[in-house]
C-alpha positions as CSV (number, residue, x, y, z in Angstrom):
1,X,13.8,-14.2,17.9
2,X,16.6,-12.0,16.9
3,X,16.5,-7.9,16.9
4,X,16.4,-8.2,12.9
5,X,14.1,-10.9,12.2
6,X,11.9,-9.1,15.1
7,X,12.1,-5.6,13.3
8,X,11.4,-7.5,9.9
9,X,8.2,-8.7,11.3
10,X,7.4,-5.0,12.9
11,X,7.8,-3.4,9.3
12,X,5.9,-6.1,7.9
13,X,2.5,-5.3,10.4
14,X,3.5,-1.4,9.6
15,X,3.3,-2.0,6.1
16,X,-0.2,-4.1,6.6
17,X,-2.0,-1.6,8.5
18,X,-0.2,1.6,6.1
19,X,-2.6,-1.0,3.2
20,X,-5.4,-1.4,5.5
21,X,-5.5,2.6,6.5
22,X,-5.5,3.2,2.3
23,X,-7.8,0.9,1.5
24,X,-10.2,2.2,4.5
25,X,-9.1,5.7,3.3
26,X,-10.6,4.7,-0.1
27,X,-14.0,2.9,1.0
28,X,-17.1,5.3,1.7
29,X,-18.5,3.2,4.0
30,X,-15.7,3.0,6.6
31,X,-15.8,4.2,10.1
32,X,-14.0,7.5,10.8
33,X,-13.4,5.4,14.3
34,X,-11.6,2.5,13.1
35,X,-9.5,4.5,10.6
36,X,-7.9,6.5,13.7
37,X,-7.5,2.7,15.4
38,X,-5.4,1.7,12.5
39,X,-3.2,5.0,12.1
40,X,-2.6,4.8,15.6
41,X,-1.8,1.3,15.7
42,X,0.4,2.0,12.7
43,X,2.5,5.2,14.9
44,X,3.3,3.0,17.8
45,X,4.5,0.3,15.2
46,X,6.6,3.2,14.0
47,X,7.9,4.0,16.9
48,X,9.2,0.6,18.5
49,X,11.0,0.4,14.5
50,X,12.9,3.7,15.6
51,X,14.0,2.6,18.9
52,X,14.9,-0.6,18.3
53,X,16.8,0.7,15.4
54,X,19.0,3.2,17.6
């Protein structure tokens, strides 16, 4: 897999899980827990897109 194709599929999960944290965000019934899960999952995802970018 090239760098691009492999950063096009990181920005693709980031933009996912930045859906899944809003969607969570907006249901009562979600677990404060599993909210954190997915905004941390979605910072790492960030951060691999930056380095691999410089």
């Amino acid at each position: 897999m090239s760098l691009g194709a492999h950063l096009d599929e990181l920005r693709k999960r980031h933009q996912d899980l930045s859906d899944r944290v809003e969607a969570a965000q907006r249901s009562p019934g979600i677990d404060d827990l599993q909210v954190r899960s997915l905004k941390k999952e979605k910072l790492r995802l960030k951060e691999e897109i930056r380095r691999l970018e410089n």
